[in-house]
C-alpha positions in Angstrom: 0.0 0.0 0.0 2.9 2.5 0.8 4.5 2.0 -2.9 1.1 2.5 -4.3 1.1 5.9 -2.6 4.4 7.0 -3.0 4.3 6.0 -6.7 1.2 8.2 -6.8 3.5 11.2 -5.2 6.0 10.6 -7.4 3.9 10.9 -10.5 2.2 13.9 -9.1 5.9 15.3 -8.4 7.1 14.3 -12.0 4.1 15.9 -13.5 3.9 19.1 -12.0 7.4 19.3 -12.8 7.2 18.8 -16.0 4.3 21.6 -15.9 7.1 24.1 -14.1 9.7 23.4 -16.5 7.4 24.0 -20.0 5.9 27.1 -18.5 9.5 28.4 -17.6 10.3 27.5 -21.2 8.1 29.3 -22.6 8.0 32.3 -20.4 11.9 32.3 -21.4 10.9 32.2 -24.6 8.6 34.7 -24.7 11.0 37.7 -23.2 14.0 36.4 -25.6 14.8 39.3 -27.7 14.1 37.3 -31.2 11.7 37.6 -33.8 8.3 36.7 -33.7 8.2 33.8 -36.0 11.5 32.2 -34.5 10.2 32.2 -31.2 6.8 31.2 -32.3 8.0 27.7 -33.9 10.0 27.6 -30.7 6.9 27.6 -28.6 5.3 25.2 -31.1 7.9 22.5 -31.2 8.4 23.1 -27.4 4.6 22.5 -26.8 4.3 19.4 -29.2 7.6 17.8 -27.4 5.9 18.2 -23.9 2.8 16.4 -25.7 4.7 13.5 -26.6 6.2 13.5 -23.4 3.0 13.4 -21.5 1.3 10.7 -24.0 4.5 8.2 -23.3 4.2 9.1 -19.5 0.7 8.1 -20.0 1.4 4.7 -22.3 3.8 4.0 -19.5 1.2 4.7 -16.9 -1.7 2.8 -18.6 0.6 -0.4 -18.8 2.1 -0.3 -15.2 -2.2 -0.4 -14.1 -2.7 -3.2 -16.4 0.2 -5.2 -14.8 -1.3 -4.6 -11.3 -4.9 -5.5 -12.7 -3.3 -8.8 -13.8 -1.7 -9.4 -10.6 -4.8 -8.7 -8.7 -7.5 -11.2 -11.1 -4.5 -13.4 -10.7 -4.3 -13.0 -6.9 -8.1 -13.8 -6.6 -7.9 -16.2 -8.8 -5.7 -18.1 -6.6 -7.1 -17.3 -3.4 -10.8 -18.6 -5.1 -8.9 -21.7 -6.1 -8.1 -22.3 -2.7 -11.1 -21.7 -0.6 -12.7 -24.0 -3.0 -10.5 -26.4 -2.2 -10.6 -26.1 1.5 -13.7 -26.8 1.2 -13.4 -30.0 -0.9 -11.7 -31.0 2.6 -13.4 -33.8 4.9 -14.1 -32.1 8.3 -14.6 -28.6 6.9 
């Protein structure tokens, strides 16, 4: 139970900075003496890394819950098994 939470701080950390760091980007962008198309393809191919960034954190995210989904029909799969089996027992 404490991985599950700290792996849900972690990604809250890790997404928030990842937030801090494309807004500073920009912002730095922004007030960069340069001209207005530069720094608009800057901001573009800034915004559409951070997009691909966020979609493989998600992939990544989507497949570490599947895992645990697995482990957990597998779990009560098991623990089904053998409660049905205890009660196969003579005396129970």
């Amino acid at each position: 139970m404490a991985e599950q939470e700290n792996g849900a701080s972690v990604s809250s950390v890790f997404l928030a900075f990842i937030a801090g760091a494309a807004t500073g980007a920009g912002l730095a962008l922004l007030l960069a003496p340069k001209a207005g198309d530069e720094v608009r393809q800057q901001i573009k191919d800034l915004a559409e890394d951070a997009l691909d960034r966020t979609k493989e954190y998600a992939r990544t995210m989507q497949d570490k819950a599947r895992e645990v989904l697995e482990k957990g029909k597998d779990a009560i799969s098991c623990c089904k098994e053998s409660a049905a089996s205890e009660g196969d027992k003579p005396g129970a």
